[in-house]
N, C-alpha and C positions, 0 to 999 in steps of 0.2 A: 236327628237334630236339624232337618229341614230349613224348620221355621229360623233359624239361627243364622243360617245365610244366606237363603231365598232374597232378600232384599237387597242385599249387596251383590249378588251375582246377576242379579236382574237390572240392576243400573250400572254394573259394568256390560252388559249386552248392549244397552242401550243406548249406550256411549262408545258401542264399536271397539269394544277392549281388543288388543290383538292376539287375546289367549279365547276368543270368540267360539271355535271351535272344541277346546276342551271345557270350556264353560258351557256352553251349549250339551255335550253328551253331560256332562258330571249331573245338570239341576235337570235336563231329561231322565236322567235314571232314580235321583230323587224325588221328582215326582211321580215315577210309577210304581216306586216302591212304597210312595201314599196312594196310591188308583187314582191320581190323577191325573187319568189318563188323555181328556181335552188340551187339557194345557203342556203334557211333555208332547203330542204330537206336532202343538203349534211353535214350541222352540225346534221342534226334528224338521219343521217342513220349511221353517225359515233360515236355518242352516243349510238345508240340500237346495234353496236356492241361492244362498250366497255363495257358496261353493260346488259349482254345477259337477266338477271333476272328481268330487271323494263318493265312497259308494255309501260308507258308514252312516250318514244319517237314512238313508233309502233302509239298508238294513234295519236301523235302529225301530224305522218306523212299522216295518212290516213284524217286528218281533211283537212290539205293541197289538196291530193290527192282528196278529195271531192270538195271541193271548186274551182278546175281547171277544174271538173265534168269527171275524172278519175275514175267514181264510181264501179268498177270492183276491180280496185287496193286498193280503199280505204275499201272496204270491208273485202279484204282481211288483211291488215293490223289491221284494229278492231280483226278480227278472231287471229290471232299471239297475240294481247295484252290479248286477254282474253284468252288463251292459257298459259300465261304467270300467270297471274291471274284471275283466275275464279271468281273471285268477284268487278273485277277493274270496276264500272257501267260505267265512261263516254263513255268506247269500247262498250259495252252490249249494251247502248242507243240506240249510234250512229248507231249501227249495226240494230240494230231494227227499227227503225228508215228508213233507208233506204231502208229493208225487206219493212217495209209497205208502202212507196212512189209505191214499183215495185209490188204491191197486193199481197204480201206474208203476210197474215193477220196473219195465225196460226204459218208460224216460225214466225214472230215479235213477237207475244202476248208472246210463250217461253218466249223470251230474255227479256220483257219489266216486265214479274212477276218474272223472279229473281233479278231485277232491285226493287223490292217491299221491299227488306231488308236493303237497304237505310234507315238510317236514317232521312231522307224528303223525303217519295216516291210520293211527290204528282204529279211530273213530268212523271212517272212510272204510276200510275192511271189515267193519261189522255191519254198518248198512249196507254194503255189494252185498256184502253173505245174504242178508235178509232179501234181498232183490230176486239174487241167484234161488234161493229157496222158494221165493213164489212163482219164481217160472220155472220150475221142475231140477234145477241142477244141485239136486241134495249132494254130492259132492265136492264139488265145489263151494259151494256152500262150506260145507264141514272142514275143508280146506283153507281155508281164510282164519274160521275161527280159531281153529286151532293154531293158526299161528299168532293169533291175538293172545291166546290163554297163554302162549312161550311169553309175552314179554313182561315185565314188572310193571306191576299194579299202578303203580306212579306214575311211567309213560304212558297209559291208558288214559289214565285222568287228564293228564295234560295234553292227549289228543285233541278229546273232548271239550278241553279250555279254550285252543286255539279254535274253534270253529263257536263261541260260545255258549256251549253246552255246560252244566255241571249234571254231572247225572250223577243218581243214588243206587242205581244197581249195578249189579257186574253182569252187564247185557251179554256179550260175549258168551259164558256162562250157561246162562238163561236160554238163548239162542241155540247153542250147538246141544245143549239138553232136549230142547224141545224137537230138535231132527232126530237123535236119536231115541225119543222115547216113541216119537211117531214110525221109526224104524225097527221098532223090536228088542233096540241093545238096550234094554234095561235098566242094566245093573249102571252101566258107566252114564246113561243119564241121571239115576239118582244121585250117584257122587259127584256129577257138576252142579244141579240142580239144587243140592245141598249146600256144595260153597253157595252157589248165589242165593241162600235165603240164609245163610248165615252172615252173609253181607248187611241183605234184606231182606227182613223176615214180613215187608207188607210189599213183595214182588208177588202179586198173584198169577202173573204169568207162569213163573217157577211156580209156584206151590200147585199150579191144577195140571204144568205138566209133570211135576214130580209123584202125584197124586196116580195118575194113567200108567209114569211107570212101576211104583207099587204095588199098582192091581197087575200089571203085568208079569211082575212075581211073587203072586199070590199074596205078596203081604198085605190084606183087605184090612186088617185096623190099622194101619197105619195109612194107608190110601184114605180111610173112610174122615180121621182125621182133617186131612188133607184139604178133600173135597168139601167138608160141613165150613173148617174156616174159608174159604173162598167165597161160600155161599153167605155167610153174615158178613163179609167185607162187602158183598154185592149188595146184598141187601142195607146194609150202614150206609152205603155211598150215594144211594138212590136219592139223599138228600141234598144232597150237591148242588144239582140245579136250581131246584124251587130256593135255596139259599141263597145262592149268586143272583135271580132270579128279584129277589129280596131287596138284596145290596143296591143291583140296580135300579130299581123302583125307588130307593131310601139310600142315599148312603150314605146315612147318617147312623144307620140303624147299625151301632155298636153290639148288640147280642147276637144278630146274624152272623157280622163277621167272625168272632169271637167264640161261634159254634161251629161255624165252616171250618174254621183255624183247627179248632180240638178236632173236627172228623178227620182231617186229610193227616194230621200230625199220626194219629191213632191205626191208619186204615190206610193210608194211600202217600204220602210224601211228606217228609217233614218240612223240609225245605219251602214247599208251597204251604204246607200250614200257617212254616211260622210269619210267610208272608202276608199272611190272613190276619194272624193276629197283631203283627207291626202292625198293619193298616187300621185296623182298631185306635189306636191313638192318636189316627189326625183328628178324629171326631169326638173323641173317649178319654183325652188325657187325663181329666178329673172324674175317670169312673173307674171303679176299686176292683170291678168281674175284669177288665180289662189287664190293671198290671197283675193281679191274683195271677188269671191263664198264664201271662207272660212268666211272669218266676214260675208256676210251674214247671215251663218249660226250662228253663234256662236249671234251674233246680236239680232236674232232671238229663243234664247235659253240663255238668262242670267237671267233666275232664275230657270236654271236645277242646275248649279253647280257655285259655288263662283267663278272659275276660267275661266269662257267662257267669263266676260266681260272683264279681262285683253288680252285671246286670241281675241276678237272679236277687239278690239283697236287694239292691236299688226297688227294685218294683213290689217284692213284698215287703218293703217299709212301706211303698206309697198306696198301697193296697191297703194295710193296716190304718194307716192315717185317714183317708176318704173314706174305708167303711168307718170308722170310730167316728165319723163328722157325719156322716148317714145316719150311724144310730143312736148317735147325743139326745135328737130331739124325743124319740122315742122311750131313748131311756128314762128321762127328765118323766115322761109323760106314766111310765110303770111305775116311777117311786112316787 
């Protein structure tokens, strides 16, 4: 509902409203939750210079900047928020975070155990683990996780919240599986490796090391399983780019998104699908493939939240009504 306060929160900016700064993140995160991503960076950079002292907009920006995969810039920007504040963890994570996707194991691990005085670190104990693991200390490593896997599921997640993450798997999980399948224990990786794809069943990390430890005890059909889906989620996903790829060039181009949305929902995150297909509507309001995908989805998830079966109706009413206006004229033209 964007469009519905974009106006008014824009001429309270402009008038120096003194809620400036929650206005300023609220219509930034609004707009990138439309991909409009020019203009929430130009509200993020004109807040971090009104308020040279918070780190929050520097983060905000570099999340952005991450996610158009500017990861040079968004680095940099974590590095200014914690500059700003030496304790702000979601820059610290992120940072770290990053460090280790490009195998910089030992700066991450730094950044991820000052991230340990978090009052929830358990988001913080599972990147060390991961650190610890690429520079040889399977032990310790396995040490951490495990004290991850003791705590309730709920404190996990809200680790994760404070440093703003939401994650869909139970990484922990997935992690100390994949040391111990690469170490031989078999059996006890299949059974964590199991929770985490019963968690999530499109964590392909889990499913190709749960796959290794199967072959590991001989059970080869159900390894063999394993490995073929991994191999058509690799294969599905391959379209990914040339689709974003698309959007960029166009992004107007409602079918791109609206098949980017169904692959990732399908194969890889829901979460970022369904942000694929929201995004469909700033351009797509009045096209019917658009709310159709959306109630699918929602359709398909109404006993996540009380409110997906009012949205799941809402959109395939408006689904029905713009195709039936689509194909009035056609009809007319068969009788």
């Amino acid at each position: 509902n964007l469009s519905q306060v974009e106006p008014e929160l824009t001429r309270r900016l402009a008038a120096g409203d003194r809620d400036a700064a929650e206005i300023s993140e609220a219509l930034a995160n609004g707009l990138g939750m439309a991909s409009r991503f020019e203009e929430a960076l130009a509200i993020l950079e004109a807040w971090a210079k009104d308020v040279h002292s918070n780190p929050t907009p520097r983060y905000r920006i570099g999340r952005i900047e991450e996610y158009v995969q500017q990861l040079e810039a968004a680095k940099e920007n974590y590095r200014l928020a914690i500059t700003l504040d030496e304790h702000y963890f979601p820059a610290l994570f992120s940072l770290a975070r990053l460090l280790l996707d490009e195998n910089q194991a030992e700066q991450a691990a730094e950044l991820f155990e000052r991230c340990l005085e978090m009052k929830r670190p358990a988001a913080a104990q599972v990147g060390l683990a991961m650190c610890l693991a690429k520079i040889g200390d399977a032990k310790g490593a396995e040490e951490l996780l495990y004290e991850v896997l003791d705590l309730d599921l709920a404190e996990v997640v809200a680790s994760y919240a404070e440093v703003g993450e939401t994650t869909e798997r139970f990484v922990a999980a997935t992690e100390l599986g994949k040391l111990l399948a690469n170490s031989g224990e078999f059996e006890e990786a299949v059974r964590l490796l199991s929770q985490s794809l019963e968690k999530n069943p499109r964590d392909m990390a889990a499913r190709y090391s749960r796959a290794i430890a199967l072959r590991g005890l001989k059970r080869d059909a159900e390894a063999a399983e394993d490995f073929e889906k991994v191999a058509q989620t690799k294969n599905a996903l391959q379209q990914v780019n040339s689709l974003r790829n698309q959007i960029n060039r166009d992004e107007t181009d409602c079918a791109s998104r609206v098949k980017l949305g169904k692959l990732l929902v399908e194969y890889e995150s829901e979460r970022n699908g369904l942000f694929w297909l929201r995004s469909a509507l700033v351009h797509g309001s009045e096209d019917p493939e658009v709310h159709a995908a959306l109630a699918d989805f929602y359709e398909s998830h109404l006993l996540d939240a009380e409110e997906n079966r009012e949205l799941a109706e809402y959109h395939r009413r408006r689904a029905e009504e713009l195709q039936g206006t689509v194909a009035s004229p056609s009809s007319g033209n068969a009788d």
